[in-house]
Residue frames as qw, qx, qy, qz and C-alpha x, y, z in Angstrom:
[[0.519, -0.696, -0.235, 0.437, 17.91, -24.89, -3.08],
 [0.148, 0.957, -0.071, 0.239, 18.68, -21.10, -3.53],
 [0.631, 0.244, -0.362, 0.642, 22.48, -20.65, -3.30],
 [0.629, 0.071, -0.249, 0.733, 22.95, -18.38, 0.30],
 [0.141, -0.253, -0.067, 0.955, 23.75, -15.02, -0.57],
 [0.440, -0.343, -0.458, -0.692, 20.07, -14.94, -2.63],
 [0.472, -0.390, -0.787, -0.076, 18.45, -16.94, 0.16],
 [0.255, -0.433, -0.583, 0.639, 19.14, -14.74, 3.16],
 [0.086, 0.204, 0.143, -0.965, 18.30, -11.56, 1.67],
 [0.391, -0.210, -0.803, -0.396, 14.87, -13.24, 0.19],
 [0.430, -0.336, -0.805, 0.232, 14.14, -14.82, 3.00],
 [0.199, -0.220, -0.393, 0.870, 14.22, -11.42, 4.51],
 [0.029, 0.092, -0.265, -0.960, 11.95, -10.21, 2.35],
 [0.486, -0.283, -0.732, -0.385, 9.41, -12.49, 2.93],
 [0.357, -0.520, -0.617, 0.471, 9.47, -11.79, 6.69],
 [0.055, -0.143, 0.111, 0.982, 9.08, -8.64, 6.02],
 [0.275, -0.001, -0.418, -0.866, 6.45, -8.96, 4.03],
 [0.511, -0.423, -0.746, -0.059, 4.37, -11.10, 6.49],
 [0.285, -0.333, -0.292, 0.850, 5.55, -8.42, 9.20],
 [0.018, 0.144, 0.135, -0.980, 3.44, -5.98, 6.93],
 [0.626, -0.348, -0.502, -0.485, 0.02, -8.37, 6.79],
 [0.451, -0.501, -0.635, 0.377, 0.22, -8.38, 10.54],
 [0.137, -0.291, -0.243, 0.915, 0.28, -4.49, 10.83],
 [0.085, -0.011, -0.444, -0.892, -2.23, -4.48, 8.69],
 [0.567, -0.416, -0.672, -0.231, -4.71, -6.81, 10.23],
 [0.329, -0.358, -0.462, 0.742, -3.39, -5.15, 13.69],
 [0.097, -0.870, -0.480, 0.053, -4.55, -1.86, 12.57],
 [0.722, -0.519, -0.021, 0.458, -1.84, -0.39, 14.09],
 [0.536, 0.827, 0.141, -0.091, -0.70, 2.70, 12.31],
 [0.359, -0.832, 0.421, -0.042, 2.79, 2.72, 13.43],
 [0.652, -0.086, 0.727, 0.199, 3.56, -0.89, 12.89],
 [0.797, 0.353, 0.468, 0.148, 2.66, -0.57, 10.01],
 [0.474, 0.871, -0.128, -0.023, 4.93, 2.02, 8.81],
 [0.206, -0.723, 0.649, 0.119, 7.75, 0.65, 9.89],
 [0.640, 0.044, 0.732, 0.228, 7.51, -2.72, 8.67],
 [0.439, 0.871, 0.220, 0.029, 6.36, -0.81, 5.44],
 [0.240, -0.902, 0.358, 0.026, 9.84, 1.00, 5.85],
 [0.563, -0.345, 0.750, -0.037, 11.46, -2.41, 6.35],
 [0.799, 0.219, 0.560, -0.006, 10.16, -3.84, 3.50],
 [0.429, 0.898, -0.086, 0.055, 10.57, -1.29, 0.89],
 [0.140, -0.814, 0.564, 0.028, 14.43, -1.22, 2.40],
 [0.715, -0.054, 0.695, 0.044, 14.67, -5.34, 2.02],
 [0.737, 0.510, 0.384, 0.222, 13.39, -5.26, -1.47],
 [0.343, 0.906, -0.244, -0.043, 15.68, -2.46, -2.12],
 [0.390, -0.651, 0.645, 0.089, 18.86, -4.00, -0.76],
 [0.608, 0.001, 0.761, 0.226, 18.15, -7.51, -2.65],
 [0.653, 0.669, 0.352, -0.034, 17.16, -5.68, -5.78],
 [0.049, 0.952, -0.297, -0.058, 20.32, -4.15, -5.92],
 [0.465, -0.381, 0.799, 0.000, 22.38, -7.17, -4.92],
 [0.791, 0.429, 0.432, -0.060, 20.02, -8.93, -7.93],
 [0.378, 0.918, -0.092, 0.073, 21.78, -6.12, -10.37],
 [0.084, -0.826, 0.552, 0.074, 25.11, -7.05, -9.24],
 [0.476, -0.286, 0.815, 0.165, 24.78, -10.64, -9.96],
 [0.108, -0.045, 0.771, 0.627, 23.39, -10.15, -13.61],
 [0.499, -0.066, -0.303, -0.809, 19.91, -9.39, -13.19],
 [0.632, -0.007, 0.583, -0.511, 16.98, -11.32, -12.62],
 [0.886, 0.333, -0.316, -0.073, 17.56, -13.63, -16.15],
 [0.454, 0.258, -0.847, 0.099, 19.94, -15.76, -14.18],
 [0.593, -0.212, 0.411, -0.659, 17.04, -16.63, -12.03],
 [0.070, -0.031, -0.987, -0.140, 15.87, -20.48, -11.55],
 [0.479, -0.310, -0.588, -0.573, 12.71, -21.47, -11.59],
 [0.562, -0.378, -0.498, 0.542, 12.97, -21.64, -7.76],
 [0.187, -0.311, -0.077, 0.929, 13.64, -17.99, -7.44],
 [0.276, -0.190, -0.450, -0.828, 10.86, -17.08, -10.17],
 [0.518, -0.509, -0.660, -0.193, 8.26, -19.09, -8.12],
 [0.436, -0.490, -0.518, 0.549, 9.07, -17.37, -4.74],
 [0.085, -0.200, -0.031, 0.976, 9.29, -13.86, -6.22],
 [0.236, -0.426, -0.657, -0.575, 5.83, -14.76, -8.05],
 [0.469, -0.480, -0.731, 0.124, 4.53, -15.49, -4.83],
 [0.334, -0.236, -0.304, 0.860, 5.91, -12.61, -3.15],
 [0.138, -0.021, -0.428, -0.893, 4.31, -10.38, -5.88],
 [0.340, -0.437, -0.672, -0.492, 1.29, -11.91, -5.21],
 [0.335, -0.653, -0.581, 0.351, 1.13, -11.19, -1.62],
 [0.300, -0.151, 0.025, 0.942, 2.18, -7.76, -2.17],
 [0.306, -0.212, -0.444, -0.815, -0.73, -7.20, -4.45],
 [0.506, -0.662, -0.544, -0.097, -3.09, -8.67, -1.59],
 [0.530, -0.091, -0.276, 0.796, -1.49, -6.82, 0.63],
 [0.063, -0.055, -0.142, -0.986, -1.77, -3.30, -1.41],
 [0.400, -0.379, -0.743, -0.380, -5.94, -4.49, -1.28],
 [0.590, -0.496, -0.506, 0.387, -5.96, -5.30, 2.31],
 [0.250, -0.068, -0.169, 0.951, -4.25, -1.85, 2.82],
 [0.306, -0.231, -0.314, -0.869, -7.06, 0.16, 0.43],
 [0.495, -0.502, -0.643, -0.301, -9.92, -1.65, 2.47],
 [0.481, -0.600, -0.504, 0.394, -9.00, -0.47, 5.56],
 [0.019, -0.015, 0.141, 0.990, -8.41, 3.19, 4.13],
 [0.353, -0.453, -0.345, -0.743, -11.98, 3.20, 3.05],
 [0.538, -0.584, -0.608, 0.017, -13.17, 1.68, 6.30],
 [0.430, -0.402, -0.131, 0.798, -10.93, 4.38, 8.34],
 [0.017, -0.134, 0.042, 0.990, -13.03, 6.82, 6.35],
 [0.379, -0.634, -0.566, -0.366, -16.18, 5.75, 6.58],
 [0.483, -0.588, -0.540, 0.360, -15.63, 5.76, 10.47],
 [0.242, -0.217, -0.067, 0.943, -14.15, 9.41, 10.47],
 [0.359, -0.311, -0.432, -0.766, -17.12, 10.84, 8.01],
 [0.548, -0.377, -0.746, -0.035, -19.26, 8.89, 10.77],
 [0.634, -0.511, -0.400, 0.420, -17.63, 10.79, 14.11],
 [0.158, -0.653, -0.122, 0.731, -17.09, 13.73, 12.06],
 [0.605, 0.722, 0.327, 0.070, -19.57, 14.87, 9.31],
 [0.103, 0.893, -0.212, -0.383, -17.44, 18.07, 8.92],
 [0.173, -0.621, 0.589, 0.487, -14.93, 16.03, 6.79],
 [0.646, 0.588, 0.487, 0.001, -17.36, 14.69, 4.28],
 [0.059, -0.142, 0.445, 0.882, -16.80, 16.24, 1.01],
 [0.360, 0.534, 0.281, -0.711, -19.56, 18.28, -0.13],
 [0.563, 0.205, 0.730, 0.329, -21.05, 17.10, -3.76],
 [0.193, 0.739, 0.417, 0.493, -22.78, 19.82, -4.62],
 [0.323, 0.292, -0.154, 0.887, -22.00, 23.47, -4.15],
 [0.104, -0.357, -0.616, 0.694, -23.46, 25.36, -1.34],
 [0.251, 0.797, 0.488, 0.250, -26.71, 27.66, -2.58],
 [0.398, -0.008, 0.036, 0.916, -25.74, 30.71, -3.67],
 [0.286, 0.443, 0.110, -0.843, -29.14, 32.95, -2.96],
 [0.637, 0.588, 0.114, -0.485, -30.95, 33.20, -6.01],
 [0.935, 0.227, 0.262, 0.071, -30.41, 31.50, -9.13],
 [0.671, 0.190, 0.114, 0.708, -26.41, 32.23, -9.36],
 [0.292, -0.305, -0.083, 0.903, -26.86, 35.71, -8.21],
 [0.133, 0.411, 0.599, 0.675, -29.30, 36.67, -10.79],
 [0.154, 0.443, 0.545, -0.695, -31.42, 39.61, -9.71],
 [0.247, 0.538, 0.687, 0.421, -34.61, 40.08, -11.54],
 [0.194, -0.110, 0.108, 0.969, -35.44, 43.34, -12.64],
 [0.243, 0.620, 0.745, 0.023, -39.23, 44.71, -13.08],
 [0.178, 0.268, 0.294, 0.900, -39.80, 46.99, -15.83]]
């Protein structure tokens, strides 16, 4: 058992971080910046509070296994996030070609402007 003053602000950080895989599966662009907002501010507050009590080497093996975990949702998370970026731009390219990016330059007339000359 995590002593407390580690557990609450932890703990927070895990709600937090479950707070931003529900805005994320919600859609919701709002929710998710604030819980985004909310988290980033959690893991700042207890990384700071980590640095005042000697770092993360006087972690147990308790505290390494929950911050592993954390770390790993985070990194599904960040995933989850990027898939629904590309899907939220397929659909826009879909409902509005105009914001395609173009691959190749528009034609420019003749080949580059060249103008042939007859002798």
């Amino acid at each position: 058992m995590l002593p407390a003053e580690i557990e609450k602000p932890l703990a927070l950080i895990e709600l937090q971080c479950e707070a931003v895989a529900a805005a994320v599966a919600s859609g919701e662009p709002q929710a998710l910046e604030s819980a985004s907002n909310a988290l980033r501010q959690a893991a700042v507050d207890f990384a700071g509070f980590m640095e005042s009590q000697g770092g993360a080497q006087q972690a147990g093996p308790e505290l390494r296994g929950r911050l592993k975990k954390l770390a790993t949702q985070l990194t599904i998370q960040r995933e989850n996030l990027i898939r629904r970026s590309v899907v939220v731009e397929r659909a826009l390219h879909a409902m509005v070609p105009a914001t395609r990016k173009n691959t190749y330059a528009a034609p420019a007339g003749r080949a580059s402007g060249y103008k042939a000359f007859s002798a």
